[in-house]
N, C-alpha and C positions, 0 to 999 in steps of 0.2 A: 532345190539348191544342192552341189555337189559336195562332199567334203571339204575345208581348205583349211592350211595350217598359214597361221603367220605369227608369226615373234620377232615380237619387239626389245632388242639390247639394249641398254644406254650402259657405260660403264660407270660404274661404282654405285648404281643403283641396286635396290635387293629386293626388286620386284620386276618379275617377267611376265607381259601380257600374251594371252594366249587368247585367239580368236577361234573357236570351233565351231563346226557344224556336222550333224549325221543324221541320215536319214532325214525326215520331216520339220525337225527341232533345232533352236539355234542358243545357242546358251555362251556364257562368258564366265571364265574364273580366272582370280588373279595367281596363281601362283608367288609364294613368298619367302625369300631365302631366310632361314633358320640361324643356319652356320655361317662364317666366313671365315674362320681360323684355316691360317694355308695348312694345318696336316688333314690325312683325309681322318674324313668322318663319313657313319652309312651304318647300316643297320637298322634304321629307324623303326617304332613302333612308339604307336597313341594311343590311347585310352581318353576323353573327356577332354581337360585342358591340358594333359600332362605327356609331352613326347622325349623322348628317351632313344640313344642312339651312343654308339660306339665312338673313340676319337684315337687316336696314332698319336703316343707322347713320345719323343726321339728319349726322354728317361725311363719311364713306368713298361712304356709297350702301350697295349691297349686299353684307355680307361672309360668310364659308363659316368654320361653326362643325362643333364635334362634340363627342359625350358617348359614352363608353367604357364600357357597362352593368355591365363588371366592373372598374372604380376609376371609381365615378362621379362627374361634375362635368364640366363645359365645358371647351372646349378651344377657342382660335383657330387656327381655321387658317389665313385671307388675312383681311388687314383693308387690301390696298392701297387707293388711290386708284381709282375707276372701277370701275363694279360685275362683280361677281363671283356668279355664279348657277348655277343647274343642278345642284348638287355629287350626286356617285354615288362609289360607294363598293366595295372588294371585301374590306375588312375591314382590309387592307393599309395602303394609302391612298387619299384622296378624291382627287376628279378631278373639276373641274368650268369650263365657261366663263369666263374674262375677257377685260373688255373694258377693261383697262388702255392696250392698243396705239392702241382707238380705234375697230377691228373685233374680233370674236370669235375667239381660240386658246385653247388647252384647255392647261390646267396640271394639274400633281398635286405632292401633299406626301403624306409618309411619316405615317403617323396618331403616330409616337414625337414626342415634345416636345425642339424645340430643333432641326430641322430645318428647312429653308426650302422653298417652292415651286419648281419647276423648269419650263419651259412645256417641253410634249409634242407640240403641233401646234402650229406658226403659221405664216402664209404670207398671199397678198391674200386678201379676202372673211371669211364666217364660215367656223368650223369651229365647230359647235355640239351641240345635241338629243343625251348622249350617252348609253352606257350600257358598263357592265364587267362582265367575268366572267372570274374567274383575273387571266392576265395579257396581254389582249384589249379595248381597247376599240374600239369601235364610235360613230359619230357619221356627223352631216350635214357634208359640205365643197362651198358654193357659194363658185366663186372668183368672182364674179361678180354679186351681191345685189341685187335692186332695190332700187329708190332709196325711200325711208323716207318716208310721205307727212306725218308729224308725229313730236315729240319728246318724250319724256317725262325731267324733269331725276333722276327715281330710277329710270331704267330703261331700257337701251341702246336710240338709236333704233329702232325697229319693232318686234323690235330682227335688223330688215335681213334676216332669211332668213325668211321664210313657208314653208308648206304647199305653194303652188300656183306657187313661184318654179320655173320649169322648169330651171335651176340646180343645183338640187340631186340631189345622188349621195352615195351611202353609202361611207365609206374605215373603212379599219381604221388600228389601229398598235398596238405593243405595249409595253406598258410597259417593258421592257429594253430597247427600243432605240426610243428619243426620236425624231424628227421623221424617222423612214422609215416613212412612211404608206403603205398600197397598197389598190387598188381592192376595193370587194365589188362594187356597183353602180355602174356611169355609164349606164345605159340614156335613152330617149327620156324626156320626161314628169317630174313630180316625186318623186322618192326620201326618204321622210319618217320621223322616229321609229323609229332600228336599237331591237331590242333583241337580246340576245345570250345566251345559256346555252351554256358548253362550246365549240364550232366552229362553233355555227348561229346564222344570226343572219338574224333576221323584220324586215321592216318594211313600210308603205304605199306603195304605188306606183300612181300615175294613168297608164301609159303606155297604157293600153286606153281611156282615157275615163273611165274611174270607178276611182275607188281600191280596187283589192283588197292582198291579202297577199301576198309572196314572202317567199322562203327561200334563204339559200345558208349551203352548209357549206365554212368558211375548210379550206382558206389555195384549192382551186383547184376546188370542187367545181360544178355547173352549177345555174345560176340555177332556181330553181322555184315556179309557181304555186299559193299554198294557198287561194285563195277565186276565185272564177267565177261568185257569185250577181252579177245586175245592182246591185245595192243597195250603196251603198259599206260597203268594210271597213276599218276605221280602228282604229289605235291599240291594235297589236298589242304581246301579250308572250310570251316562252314559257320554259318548264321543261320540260330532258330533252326528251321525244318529244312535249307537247303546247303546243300554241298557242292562247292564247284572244286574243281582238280586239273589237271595238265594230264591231256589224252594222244596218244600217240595210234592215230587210227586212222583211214583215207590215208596212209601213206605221209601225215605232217602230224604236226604236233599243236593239238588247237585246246581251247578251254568250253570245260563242260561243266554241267551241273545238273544236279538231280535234286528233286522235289520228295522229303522223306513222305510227306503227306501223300503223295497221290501219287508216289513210284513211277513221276515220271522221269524220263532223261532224256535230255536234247545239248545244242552245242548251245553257249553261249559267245562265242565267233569262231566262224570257219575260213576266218581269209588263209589263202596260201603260205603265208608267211609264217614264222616260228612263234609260235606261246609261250608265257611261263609264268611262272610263280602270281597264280591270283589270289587274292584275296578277297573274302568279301563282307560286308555288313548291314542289316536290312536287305535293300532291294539295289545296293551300290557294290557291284565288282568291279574292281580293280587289276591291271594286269600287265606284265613288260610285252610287248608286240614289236616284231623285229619286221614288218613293213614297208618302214621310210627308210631303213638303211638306203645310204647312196652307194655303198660299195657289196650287194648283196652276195657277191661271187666270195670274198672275201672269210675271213675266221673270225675276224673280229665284228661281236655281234653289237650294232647299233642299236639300243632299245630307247622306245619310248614309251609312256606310260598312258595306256587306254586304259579308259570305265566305259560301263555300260550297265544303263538303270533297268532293271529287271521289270518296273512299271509300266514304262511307257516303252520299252522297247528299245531305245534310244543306245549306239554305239559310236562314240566319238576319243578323240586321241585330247588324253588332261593333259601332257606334259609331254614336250618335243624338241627338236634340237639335238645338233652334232653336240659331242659323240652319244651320251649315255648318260637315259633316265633309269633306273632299274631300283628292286627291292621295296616295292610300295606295299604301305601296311593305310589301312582303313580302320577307322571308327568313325557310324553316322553319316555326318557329312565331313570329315576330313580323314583328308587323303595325306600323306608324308612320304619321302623315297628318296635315295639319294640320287645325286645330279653332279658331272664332271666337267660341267659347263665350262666355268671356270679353269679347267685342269685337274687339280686335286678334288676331290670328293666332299660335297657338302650337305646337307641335311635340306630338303624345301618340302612346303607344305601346300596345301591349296583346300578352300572348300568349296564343295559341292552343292549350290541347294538342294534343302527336301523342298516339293513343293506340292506334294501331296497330301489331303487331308488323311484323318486317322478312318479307319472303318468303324460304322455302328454294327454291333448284332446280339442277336439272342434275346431280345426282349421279355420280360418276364414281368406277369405273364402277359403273352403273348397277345398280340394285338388284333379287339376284337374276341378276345375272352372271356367267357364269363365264369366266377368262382361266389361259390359260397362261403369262402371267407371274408371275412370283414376287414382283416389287416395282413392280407397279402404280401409276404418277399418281393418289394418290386427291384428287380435289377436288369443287367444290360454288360454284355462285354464288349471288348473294344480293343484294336491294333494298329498298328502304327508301320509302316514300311521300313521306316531307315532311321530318324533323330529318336523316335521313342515318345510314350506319350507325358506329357505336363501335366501332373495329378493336381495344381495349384489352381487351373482356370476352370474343372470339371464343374458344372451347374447341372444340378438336376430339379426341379420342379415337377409336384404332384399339384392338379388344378388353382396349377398359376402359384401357388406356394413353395419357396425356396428352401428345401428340407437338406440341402448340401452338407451343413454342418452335423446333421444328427445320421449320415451315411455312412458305410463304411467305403473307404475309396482306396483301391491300388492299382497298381500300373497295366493291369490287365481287364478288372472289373469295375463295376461298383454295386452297391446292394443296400436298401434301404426297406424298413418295416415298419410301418405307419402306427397309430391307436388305430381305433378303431374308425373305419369309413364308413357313411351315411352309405345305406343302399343308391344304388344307380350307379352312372355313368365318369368315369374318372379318367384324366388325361395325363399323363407325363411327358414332358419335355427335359432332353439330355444333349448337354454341349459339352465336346471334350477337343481339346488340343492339343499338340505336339510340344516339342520344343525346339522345331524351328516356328511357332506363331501359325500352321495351317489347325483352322479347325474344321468340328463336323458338327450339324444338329439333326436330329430327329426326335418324334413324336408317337405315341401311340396310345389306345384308347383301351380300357377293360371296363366289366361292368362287375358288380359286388352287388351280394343279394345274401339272404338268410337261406339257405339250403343246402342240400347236401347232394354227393352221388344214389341216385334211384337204378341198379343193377341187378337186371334179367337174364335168364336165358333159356334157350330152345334148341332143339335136337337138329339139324338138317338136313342129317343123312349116316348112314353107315353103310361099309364096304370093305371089301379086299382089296387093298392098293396096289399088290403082288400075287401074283402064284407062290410064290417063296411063304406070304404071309397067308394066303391059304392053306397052304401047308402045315405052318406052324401054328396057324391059328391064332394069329396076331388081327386084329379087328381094328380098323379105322371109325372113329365117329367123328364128323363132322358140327361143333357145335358154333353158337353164333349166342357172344353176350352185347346187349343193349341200355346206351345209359338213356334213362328216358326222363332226366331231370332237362329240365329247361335252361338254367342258367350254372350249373354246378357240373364241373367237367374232373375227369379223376387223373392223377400222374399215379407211377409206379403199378399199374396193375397188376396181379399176377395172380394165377393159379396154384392154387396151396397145393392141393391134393383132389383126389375122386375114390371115394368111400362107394363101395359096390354090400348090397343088400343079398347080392345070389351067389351062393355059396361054388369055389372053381374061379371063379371069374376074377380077372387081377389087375391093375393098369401098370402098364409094360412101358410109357411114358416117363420120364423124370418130369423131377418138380424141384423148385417153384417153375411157372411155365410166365415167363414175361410177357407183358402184353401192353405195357407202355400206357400213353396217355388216352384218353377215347374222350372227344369234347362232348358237348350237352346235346345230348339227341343223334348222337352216332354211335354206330355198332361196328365190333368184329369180331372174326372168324379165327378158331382156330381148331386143330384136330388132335385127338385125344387116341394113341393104341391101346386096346385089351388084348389079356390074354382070356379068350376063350375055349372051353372044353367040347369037346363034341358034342354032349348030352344034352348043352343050352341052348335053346331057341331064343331067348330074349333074358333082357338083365336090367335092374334099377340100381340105377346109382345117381348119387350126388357128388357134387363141384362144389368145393369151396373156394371162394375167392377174395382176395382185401387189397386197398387202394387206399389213397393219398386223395386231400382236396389238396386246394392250392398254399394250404395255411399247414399242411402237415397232421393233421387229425388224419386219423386211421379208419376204416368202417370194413367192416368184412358182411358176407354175403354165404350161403342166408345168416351166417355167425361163424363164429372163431369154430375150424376144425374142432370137431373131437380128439382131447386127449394132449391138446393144444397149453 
């Protein structure tokens, strides 16, 4: 089936049907108007049930409103004097730019009714562009702004802090603790649009000449590079481990994304048409695509609002229609952006299903294991693509027994430790769900027995691995340890040290030497340098070594180094 867009009007309806289709997959959202007050409104940003957006008072100027999806209706949240803009959201409360003082400081209020704003950053210059997660925001702080080359009476001059003001540097601060800001970024060049997920936080940076992406992970982690192509990269977001951004490369401007986990980078759309401002959450980006314009030759850019599920592949257009869908913000499965549909500008929303289950993994111990302890850490981790997982419905069972409540359970793990288990054969079963209702189940088997790790070992070779170390008399030996217990497998192995009986002779190796897990009845390999003297023909030494069962007992080999 081909793409097709069709929308259905009815007037004074505030719901607009949207039929989509991309690629293989055929899905339906309803799209739903928010707003209907004739001044515009836009800026929108969600967090959970709580969306938060910008409104145009012909008294105030700009004030910061919000609608609570689960008791719906509007909410004032600043209607001071002097506009008020930007507003972002962590479900919590909003947080957004004013310019009451005259320049830009960043305030927040509690989204509960009946409390007041509190300002969270102010000081000279702006403190502006910002964005939250938890309890972290992240902004622009130029103490120092160029000077505004014209005035707009609904809209802070310039409003004073640009892209290209070399000024600008990205701070943090936390919401618990008000006006102690501290550095992410002060590098060379200009520092633009933080955005922030968890401890990491992306933004634009021209310190090379062209604007690419950086990365740092709060509160002290080192600054890092995520784009390198000549083309600028602009107007980055990220979720979890991936970061998409606005790429201006192949001669157009398309959106991309890179995987922190596996370094990789590809586009996530390359049509001809113009990109911008993505956003994303989970495995749902979000994006304005200028495509369907009818008037392409034109200045006036037609956007409409496409996603594309990083899961299944799937790229289709959420929201369409003359003239202009733009400024879409995501959380999970809802999507919000403002829409001119109407004329004036009004806030719409729409949800997306997840419809993917959560992943099992990591089993412990591992399935098909066998340990000599008897009350075994049994656990298992677990993710979620987009809605996140429901720590409420997790069931885990050890042989048919529902030990759920005695677990310890969070949104990432779970981890339970039994009394003692009867030797033999033991099964666990683990169901975990979302909270869009997708779940997962799996199963896995260990065995428990009264024994320990039994650890050998043997010589298998020595050598010169270089001329260099012939030279210097650096000595390779190749040795090989064996666990030769049957049912009892070691974690943590390592190699303490090697004590030499022949006087000269030295191990030129560091230590400890890891050597990880070795199950019942496998061996391995690893190699050990000396430094030996000319004089020596042959040398005794011993290896000590200590490991982990499954239960955290220690055992060393042949015993605890000397001196230990």
């Amino acid at each position: 089936m081909t793409g097709k867009l069709l929308i259905i009007m009815a007037s004074g309806l505030c719901a607009m049907v949207v039929l989509l289709a991309g690629g293989s997959a055929l899905a339906a959202v309803t799209p739903i108007q928010i707003t209907k007050n004739p001044v515009n409104e836009g800026r929108p940003d969600v967090h959970g049930n709580v969306i938060t957006w910008k409104r145009l008072s012909p008294i105030s100027g700009w004030d910061i409103y919000m609608y609570d999806l689960a008791h719906p209706g509007e909410q004032v949240i600043t209607d001071a004097t002097g506009p008020q803009i930007n507003p972002v959201t962590n479900g919590v409360y909003v947080i957004w730019e004013d310019w009451l003082s005259g320049d830009s400081d960043i305030y927040f209020k509690d989204t509960l009714p009946d409390t007041e704003p509190q300002p969270l950053v102010t000081g000279p210059g702006n403190q502006a562009i910002l964005s939250v997660s938890g309890n972290r925001v992240v902004y622009v702080n130029n103490t120092n702004p160029l000077p505004c080359p014209q005035s707009n009476p609904s809209y802070p001059n310039c409003p004073g802090t640009g892209e290209n003001d070399i000024s600008n540097n990205i701070y943090a601060v936390n919401l618990d603790n008000p006006n102690n800001p501290y550095e992410v970024c002060t590098a060379t060049g200009s520092q633009w649009q933080p955005r922030i997920s968890g401890n990491k936080v992306v933004w634009q940076d021209n310190r090379n000449g062209n604007w690419d992406i950086w990365m740092k992970e709060l509160p002290n982690g080192p600054e890092e590079q995520i784009t390198t192509d000549p083309g600028d990269d602009k107007v980055a977001d990220i979720s979890g481990d991936i970061v998409v951004w606005r790429s201006y490369r192949n001669g157009r401007y398309d959106i991309w994304k890179k995987d922190l986990t596996s370094g990789v980078e590809q586009p996530v759309t390359s049509d001809a048409a113009y990109q911008n401002s993505p956003r994303i959450s989970g495995d749902l980006v979000v994006w304005e695509d200028y495509r369907n314009d009818p008037n392409p030759g034109d200045t006036y850019y037609d956007y409409d609002i496409y996603m594309k599920d990083l899961t299944s592949g799937v790229e289709s257009v959420l929201a369409g229609g003359h003239p202009i869908q733009a400024r879409p913000a995501v959380d999970r499965e809802t999507v919000v952006w403002e829409d001119n549909t109407g004329g004036g500008y009004d806030v719409w929303m729409a949800k997306v299903p997840d419809t993917t289950a959560p992943v099992i993994g990591a089993p412990h111990p591992a399935n098909g294991w066998a340990t000599g302890c008897s009350s075994p850490v049994i656990s298992a981790g677990y993710t979620d693509n987009r809605s996140g997982i429901d720590t409420g419905p997790v069931l885990l069972t050890v042989d048919g027994q529902n030990v759920t409540g005695s677990a310890t359970i969070t949104e990432k793990n779970i981890s339970y430790q039994p009394a003692a288990l009867q030797d033999g054969l033991h099964t666990v079963s683990l169901t975990v769900g979302d909270l869009s209702g997708n779940s997962a189940n799996t199963s896995w088997q260990f065995q428990t027995s009264i024994s320990h790790p039994a650890l050998s070992l043997s010589s298998q070779r020595s050598y010169w691995a270089t001329y260099a170390d012939y030279l210097n008399r650096k000595l390779s030996v190749q040795y090989r340890i064996s666990n030769s217990s049957s049912d009892a497998g070691t974690e943590d192995l390592q190699i303490l040290n090697s004590r030499t009986t022949t006087t000269g002779v030295m191990m030129a190796s560091g230590t400890p030497i890891d050597m990880g897990e070795l199950a019942p009845g496998a061996q391995g390999d690893l190699v050990i340098r000396y430094l030996v003297p000319t004089n020596i023909g042959s040398f005794i030494t011993t290896l000590y070594a200590s490991c982990l069962d499954a239960c955290g007992n220690a055992y060393y080999f042949p015993g605890p180094p000397p001196g230990s």
